[in-house]
C-alpha positions as CSV (number, residue, x, y, z in Angstrom):
1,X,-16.6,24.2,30.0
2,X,-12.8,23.5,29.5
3,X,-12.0,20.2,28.2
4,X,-9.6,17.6,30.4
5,X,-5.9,17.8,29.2
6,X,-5.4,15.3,26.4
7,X,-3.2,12.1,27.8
8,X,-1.1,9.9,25.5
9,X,-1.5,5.9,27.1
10,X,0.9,2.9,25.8
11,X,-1.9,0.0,24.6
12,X,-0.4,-2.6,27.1
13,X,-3.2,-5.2,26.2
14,X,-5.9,-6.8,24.1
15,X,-8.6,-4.5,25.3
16,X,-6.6,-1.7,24.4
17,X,-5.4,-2.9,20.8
18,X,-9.0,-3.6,19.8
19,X,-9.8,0.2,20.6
20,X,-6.9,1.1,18.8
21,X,-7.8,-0.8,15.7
22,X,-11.4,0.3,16.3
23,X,-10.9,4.0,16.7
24,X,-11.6,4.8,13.0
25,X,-15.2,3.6,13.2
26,X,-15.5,5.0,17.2
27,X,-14.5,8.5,16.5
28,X,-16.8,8.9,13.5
29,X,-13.8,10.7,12.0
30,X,-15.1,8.9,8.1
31,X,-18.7,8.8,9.3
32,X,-20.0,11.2,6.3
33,X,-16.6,10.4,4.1
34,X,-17.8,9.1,0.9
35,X,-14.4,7.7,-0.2
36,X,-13.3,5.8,3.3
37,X,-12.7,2.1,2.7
38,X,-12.6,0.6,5.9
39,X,-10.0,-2.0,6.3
40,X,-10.4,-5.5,7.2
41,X,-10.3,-5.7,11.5
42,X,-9.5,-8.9,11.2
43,X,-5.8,-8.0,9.0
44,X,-5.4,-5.4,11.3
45,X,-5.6,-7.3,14.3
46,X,-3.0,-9.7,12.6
47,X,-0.5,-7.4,11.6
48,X,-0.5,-5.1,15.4
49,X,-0.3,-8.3,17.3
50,X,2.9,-9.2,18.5
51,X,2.5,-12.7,18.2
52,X,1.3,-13.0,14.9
53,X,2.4,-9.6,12.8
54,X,5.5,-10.7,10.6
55,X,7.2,-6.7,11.7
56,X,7.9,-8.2,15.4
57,X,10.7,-10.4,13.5
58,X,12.7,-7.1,12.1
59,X,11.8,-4.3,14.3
60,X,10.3,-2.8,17.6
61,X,7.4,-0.7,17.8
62,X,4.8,0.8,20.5
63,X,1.1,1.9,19.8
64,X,0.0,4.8,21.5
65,X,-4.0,6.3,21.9
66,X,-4.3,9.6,23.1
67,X,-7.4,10.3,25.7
68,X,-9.7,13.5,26.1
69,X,-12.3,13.9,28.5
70,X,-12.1,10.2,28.8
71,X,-12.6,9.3,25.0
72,X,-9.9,7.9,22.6
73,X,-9.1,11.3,20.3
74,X,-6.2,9.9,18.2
75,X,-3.7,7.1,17.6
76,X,-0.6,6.6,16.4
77,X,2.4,3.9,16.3
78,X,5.7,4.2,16.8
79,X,8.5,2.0,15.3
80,X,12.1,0.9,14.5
81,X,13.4,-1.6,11.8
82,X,16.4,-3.7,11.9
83,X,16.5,-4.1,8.2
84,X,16.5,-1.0,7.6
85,X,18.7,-0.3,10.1
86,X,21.6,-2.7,8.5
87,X,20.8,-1.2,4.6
88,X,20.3,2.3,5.3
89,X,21.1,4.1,8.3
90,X,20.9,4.0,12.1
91,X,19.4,7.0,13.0
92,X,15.6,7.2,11.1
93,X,12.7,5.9,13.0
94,X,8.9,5.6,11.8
95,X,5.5,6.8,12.8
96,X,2.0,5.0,11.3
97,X,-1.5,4.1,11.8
98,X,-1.8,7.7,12.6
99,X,-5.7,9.1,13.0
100,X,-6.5,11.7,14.7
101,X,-9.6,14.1,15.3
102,X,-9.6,17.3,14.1
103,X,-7.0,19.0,16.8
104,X,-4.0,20.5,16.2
105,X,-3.6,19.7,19.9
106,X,-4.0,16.2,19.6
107,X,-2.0,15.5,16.7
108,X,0.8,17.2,18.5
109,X,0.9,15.3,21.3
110,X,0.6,11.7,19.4
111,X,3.7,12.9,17.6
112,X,5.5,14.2,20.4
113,X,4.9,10.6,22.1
114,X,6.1,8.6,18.7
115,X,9.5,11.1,18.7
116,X,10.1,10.6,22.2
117,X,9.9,6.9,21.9
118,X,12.2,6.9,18.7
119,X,14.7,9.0,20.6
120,X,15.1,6.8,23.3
121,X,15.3,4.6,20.6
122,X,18.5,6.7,19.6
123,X,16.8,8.2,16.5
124,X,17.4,11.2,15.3
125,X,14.9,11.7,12.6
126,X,11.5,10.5,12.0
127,X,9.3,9.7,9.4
128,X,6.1,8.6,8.7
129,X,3.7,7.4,8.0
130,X,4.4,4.0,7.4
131,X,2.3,1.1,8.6
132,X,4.8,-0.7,9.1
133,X,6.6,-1.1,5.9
134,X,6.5,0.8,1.7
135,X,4.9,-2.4,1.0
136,X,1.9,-1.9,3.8
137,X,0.0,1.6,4.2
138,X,2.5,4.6,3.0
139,X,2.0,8.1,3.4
140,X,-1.3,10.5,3.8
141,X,-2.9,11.2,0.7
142,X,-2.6,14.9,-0.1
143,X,-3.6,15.0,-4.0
144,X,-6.5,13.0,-5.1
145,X,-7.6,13.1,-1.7
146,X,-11.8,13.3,-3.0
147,X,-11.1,10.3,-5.0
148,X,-11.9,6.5,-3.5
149,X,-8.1,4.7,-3.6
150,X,-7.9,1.5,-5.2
151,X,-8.0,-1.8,-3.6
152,X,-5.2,-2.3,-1.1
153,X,-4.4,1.6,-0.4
154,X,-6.4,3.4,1.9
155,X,-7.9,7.3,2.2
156,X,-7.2,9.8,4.7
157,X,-8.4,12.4,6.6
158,X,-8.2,15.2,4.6
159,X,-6.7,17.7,7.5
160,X,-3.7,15.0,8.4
161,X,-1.6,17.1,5.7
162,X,-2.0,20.2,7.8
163,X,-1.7,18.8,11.3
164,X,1.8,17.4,10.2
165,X,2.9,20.2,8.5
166,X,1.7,22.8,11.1
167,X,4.1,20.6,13.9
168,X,6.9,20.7,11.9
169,X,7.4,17.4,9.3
170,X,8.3,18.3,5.7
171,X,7.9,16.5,2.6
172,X,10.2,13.5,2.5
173,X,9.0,12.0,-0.6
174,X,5.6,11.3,-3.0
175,X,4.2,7.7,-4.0
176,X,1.8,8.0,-7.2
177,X,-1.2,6.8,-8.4
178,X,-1.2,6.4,-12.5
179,X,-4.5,5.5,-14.4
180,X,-5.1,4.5,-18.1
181,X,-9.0,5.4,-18.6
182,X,-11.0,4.3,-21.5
183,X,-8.4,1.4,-22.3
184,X,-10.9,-0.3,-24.6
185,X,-10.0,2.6,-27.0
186,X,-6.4,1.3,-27.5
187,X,-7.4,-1.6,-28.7
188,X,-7.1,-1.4,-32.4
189,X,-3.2,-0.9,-32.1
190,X,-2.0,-2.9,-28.9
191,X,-1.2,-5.9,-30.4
192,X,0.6,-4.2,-32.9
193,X,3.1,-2.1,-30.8
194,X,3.3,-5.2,-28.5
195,X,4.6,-7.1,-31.3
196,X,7.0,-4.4,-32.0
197,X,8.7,-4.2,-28.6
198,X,8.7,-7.8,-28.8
199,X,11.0,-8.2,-31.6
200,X,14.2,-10.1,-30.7
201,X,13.2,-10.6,-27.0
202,X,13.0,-13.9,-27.3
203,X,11.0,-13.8,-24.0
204,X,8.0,-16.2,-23.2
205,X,5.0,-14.9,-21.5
206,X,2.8,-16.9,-19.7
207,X,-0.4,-16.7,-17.6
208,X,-1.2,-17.9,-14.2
209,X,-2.4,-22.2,-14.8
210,X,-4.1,-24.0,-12.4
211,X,-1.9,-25.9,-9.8
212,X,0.7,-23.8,-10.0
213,X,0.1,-20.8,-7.3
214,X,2.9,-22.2,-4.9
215,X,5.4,-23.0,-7.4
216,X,4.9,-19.2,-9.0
217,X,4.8,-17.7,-5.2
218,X,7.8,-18.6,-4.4
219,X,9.5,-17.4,-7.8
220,X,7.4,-13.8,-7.4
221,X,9.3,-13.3,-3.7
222,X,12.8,-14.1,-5.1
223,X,12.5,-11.9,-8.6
224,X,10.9,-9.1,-6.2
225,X,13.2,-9.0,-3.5
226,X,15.9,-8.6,-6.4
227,X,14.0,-6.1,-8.9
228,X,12.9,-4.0,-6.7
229,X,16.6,-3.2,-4.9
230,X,17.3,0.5,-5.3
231,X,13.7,1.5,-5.2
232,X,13.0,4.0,-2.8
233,X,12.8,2.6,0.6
234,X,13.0,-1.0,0.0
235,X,13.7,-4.2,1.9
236,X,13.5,-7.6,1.2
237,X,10.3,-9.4,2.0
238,X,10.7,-12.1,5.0
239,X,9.4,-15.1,4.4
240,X,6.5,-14.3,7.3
241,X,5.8,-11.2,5.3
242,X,5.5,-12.4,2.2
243,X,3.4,-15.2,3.3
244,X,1.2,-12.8,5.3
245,X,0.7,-10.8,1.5
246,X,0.5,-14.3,-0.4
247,X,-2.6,-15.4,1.6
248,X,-4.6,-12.0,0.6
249,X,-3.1,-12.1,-2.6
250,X,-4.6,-15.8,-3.1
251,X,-8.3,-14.6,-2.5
252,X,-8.6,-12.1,-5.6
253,X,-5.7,-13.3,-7.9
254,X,-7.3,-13.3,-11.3
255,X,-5.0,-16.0,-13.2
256,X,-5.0,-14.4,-16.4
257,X,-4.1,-11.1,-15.7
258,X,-1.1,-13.2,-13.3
259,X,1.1,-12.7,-16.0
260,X,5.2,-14.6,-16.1
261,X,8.0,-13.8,-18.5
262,X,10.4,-16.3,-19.3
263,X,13.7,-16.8,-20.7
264,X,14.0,-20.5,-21.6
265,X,13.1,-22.1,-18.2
266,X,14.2,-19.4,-16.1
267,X,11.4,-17.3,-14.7
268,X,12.7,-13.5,-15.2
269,X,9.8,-11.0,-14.4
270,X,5.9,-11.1,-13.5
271,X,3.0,-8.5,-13.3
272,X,-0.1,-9.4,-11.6
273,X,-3.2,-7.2,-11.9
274,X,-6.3,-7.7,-9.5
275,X,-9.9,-6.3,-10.0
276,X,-10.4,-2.8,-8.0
277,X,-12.6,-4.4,-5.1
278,X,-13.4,-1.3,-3.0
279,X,-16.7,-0.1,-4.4
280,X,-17.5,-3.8,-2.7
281,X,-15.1,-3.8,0.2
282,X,-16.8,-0.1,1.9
283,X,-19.9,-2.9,2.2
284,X,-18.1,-4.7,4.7
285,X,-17.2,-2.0,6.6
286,X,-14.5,-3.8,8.0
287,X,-16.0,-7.5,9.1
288,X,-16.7,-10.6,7.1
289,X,-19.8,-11.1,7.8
290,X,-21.6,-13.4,5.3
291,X,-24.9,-11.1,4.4
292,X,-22.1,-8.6,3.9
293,X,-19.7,-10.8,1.7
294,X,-22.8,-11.6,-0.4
295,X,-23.4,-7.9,-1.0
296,X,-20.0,-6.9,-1.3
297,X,-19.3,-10.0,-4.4
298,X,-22.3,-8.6,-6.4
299,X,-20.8,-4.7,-6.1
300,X,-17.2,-6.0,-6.8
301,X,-18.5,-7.7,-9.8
302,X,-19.8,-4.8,-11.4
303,X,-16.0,-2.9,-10.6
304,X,-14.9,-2.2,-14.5
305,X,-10.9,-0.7,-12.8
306,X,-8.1,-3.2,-12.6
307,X,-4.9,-2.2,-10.3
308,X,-1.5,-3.7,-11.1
309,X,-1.0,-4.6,-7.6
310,X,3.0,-5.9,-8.1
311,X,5.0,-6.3,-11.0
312,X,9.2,-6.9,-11.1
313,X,11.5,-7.8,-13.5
314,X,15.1,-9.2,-13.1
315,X,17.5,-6.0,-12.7
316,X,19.7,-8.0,-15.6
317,X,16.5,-8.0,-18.1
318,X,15.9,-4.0,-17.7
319,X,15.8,-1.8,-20.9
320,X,14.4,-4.5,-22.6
321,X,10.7,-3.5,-23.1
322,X,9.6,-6.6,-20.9
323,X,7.8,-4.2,-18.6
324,X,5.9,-2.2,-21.5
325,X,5.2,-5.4,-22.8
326,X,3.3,-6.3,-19.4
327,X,1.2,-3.5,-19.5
328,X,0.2,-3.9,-22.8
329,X,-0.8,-7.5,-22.2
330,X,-2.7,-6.5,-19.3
331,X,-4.5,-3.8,-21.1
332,X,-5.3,-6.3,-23.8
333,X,-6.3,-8.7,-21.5
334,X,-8.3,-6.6,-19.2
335,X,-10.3,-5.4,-22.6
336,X,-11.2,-8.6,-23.2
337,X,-12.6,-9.2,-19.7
338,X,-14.6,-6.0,-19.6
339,X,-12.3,-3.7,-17.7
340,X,-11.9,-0.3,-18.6
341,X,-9.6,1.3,-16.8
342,X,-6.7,0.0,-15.8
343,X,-4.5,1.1,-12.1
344,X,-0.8,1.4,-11.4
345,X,0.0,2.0,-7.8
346,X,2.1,3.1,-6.0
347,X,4.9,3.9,-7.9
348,X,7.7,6.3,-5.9
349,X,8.4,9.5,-7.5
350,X,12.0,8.4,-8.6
351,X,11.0,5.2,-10.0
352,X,11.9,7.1,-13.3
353,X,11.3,4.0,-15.8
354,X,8.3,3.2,-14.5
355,X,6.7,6.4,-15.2
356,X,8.3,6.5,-18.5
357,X,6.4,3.8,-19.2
358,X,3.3,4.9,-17.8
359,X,2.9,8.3,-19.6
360,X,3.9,6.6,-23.0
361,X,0.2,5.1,-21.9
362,X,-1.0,8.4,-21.2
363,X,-1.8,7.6,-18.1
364,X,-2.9,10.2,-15.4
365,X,-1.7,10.7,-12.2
366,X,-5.0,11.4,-10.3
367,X,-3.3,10.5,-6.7
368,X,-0.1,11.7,-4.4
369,X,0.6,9.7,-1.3
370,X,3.2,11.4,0.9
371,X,5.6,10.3,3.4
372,X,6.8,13.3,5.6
373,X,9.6,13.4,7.9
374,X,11.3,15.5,10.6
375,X,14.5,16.0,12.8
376,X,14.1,15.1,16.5
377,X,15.3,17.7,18.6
């Protein structure tokens, strides 16, 4: 029996978000995947609804669910931003919060709805995915792809690569994953090559005190907006979206692996490492419910993986070892807490001093996270 042509409908209400946002669990598409963590509904909800999502602010976007035989096959969003707009060109539009089942068919005609919304849009390239922004969910990931992700990144599919490839997107560029395993075992000489770059810095590091979240928040968003200019990709956090990254950041800060550089009184660079909560997090399977949270603590105490989840240093202080010297101190640190491996991601494949840095670690890059573009005919 033939199936039903597939139909690609606009979600035009609640109703329709929630089955947007719910379509990873209502396909089955991660059912027997061993590595899905299922993000939190309740973030999801927050950052696709108009009224709350900081993106509405800088940009435009539509969500889209394609329908088969009556059932919700795939998804997929498409979106402009003004910010990037003013910084980098006028003509690339973005796809995310693509999922899809297994159909070359499907896939092609959730991406022939996001490019046709993007070229009335006037865009004349797209690229994706992004959800919404580098600093949400980038890319599918195409190396790596049998390992869990850390904390705060997300797993794929492991056809997506091939149903964008097969319609035509290319690579446009790779986000990696770096891990230092075994970290207890550089313990006899970190403080000693710490001590070494440190000579002549003159720098101050200090960890995360109590009563003093707000103060440091507010000095993270201003050296971040300004360290990270010229990274691949980036914009300056709004004040909404930093907020809405603050109040998850909050929850699992660990104060000291939060840790501060300073020149006299003038804050110059941060790193802030969290501990790698998804062995707990695939518990909760995407609600808060308290049986659930009480499961998922115990797990997430047992997680022995940090992740440097942000880290920037004024674009003044660079070449100056401040940024070796913060992940030294965070390996040190995480020893001493009973951490053992230790998590950089993402870090963009021209991010050359980062990765310098990194592989004088000998750290391993174990996963590739790509965002792929293509010209709109």
């Amino acid at each position: 029996m033939m199936s039903e042509e597939i139909v690609v409908k606009t979600v035009n209400d609640h109703s329709m978000l929630k089955k947007f946002v719910y379509f990873p669990w209502t396909s089955e598409i991660y059912k027997n995947d061993p590595v899905w963590v299922p993000p939190l509904i309740r973030e999801q909800m927050q950052l696709l609804d108009r009224r709350k999502s900081y993106f509405y602010e800088i940009g435009d976007a539509e969500l889209f669910i394609a329908y088969q035989d009556g059932k919700p096959v795939g998804r997929i969003s498409a979106h402009v931003n003004s910010l990037y707009e003013k910084k980098y060109d006028n003509n690339t539009g973005f796809f995310g919060f693509f999922e899809s089942v297994p159909s070359q068919e499907v896939a092609n005609a959730l991406f022939d709805r996001a490019a046709a919304w993007l070229k009335e849009k006037g865009k004349t390239m797209m690229q994706g995915p992004q959800s919404f922004s580098v600093y949400d969910s980038v890319g599918f990931d195409i190396e790596g792809n049998e390992i869990m992700p850390v904390v705060g990144l997300l797993h794929f599919a492991p056809y997506y690569k091939t149903l964008a490839e097969t319609y035509g997107f290319r690579k446009c560029i790779d986000w990696y994953c770096y891990l230092v395993r075994d970290i207890e075992d550089y313990k006899p000489y970190l403080a000693k090559v710490r001590e070494e770059l440190m000579k002549g810095q003159n720098i101050t590091y200090r960890t995360l005190q109590k009563g003093e979240f707000t103060l440091r928040a507010r000095q993270l968003k201003e050296i971040f907006n300004r360290a990270w200019d010229g990274n691949w990709g980036h914009l300056p956090l709004t004040d909404k979206q930093f907020n809405f990254f603050f109040a998850q950041l909050k929850t699992v800060v660990i104060p000291e692996l939060a840790i501060f550089a300073e020149d006299g009184d003038k804050t110059i660079g941060f790193i802030i490492s969290i501990a790698d909560a998804n062995i707990g997090l695939r518990i909760l399977n995407g609600r808060l419910y308290p049986w659930r949270l009480f499961k998922a603590y115990r797990e997430i105490k047992k997680s022995k993986k940090i992740r440097t989840i942000v880290m920037g240093v004024l674009p003044e202080y660079h070449g100056r070892h401040i940024d070796d010297v913060f992940y030294l101190k965070t390996i040190e640190t995480g020893v001493g807490m009973g951490f053992n491996a230790s998590d950089c991601s993402l870090i963009v494949e021209t991010n050359y001093a980062m990765i310098r840095a990194l592989k004088a670690l000998k750290a391993e890059n174990y996963k590739t996270y790509r965002i792929f573009e293509k010209a709109l005919g």
